[in-house]
VOGU-3710 file (C-alpha; in Angstrom, 3 decimals, decimal comma):
1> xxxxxxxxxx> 0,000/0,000/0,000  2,874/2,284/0,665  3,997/2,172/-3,055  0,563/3,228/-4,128  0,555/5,870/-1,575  3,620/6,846/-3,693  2,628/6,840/-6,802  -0,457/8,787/-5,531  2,088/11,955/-4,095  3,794/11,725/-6,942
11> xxxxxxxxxx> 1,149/12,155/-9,454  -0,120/15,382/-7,749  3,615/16,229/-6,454  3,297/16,427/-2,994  5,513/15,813/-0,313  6,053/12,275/0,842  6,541/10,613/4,393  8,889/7,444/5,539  7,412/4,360/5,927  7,736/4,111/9,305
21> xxxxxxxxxx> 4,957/7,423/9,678  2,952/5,881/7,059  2,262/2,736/8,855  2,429/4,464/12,403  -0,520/6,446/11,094  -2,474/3,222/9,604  -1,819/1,944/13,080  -2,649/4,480/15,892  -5,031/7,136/13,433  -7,074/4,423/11,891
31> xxxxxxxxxx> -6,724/1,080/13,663  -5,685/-1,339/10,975  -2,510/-3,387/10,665  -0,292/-4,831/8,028  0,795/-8,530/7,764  1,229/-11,403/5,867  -1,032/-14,586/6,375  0,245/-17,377/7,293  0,006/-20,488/4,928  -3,284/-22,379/4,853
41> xxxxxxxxxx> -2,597/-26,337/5,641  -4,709/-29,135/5,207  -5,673/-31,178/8,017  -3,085/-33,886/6,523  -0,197/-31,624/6,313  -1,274/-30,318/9,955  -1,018/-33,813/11,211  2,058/-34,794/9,244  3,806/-31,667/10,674  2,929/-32,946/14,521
51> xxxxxxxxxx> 3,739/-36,366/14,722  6,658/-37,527/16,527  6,960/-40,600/13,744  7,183/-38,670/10,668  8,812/-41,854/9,171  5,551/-43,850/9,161  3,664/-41,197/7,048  6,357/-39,955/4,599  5,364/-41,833/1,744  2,033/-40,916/1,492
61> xxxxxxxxxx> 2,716/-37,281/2,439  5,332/-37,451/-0,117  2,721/-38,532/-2,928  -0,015/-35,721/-0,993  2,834/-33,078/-2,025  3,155/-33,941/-5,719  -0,532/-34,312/-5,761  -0,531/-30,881/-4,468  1,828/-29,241/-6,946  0,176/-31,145/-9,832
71> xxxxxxxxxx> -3,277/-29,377/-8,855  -1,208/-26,117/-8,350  -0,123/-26,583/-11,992  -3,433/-27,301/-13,426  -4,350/-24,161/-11,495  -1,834/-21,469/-13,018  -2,601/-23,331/-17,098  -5,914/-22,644/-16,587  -5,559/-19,328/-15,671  -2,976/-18,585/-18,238
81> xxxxxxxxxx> -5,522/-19,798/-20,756  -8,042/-17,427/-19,398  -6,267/-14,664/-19,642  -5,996/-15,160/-23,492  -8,829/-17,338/-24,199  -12,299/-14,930/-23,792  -14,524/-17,903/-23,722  -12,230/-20,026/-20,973  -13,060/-18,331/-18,173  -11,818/-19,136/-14,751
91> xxxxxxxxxx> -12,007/-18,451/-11,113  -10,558/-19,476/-7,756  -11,696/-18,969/-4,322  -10,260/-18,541/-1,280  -12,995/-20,578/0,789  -11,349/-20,057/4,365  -12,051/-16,253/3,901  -16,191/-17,542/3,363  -18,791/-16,878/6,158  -19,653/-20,615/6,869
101> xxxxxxxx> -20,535/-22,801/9,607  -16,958/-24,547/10,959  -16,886/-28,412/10,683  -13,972/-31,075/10,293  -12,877/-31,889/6,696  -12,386/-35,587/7,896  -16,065/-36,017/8,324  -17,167/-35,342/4,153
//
């Protein structure tokens, strides 16, 4: 956001403040925060990542990965297509930002 703040003072050529006063302002004059999320994990990966005996697991959380970056793939050709194709069109959700009742994955 800084950078468009930026480009913003630039275009009209006014002054410009640090960084630091820019997000000290967001912070204590507005009351909102920057960060970076945190990676979303499956239950599988969750589980994987806590057990003691990783060893037991590893090859099907080794196949879970490629299955992963295989989907991931599929993913970023479709949306290369769609961005030149006009009748492919294609769209991807973030589904833990939905307003939904919260259940266990394991039980569908």
């Amino acid at each position: 956001m800084y950078n468009l703040y930026l480009d913003e003072r630039e275009a009209v050529k006014e002054s410009i403040v640090r960084s630091s006063i820019y997000k000290q302002v967001f912070y204590s004059e507005y009351n909102l925060g920057f960060f970076k999320r945190s990676k979303d994990k499956c239950d599988f990966c969750k589980e994987f990542g806590n057990r003691q005996d990783k060893e037991s697991m590893r090859e099907e959380y080794d196949q879970h990965h490629r299955m992963k970056d295989r989907v991931r793939d599929l993913k970023n050709i479709d949306k290369n297509r769609a961005k030149t194709d006009c009748a492919f069109p294609a769209a991807t959700f973030d589904l833990d930002v939905l307003v939904t009742p919260k259940g266990s994955a394991k039980g569908f």
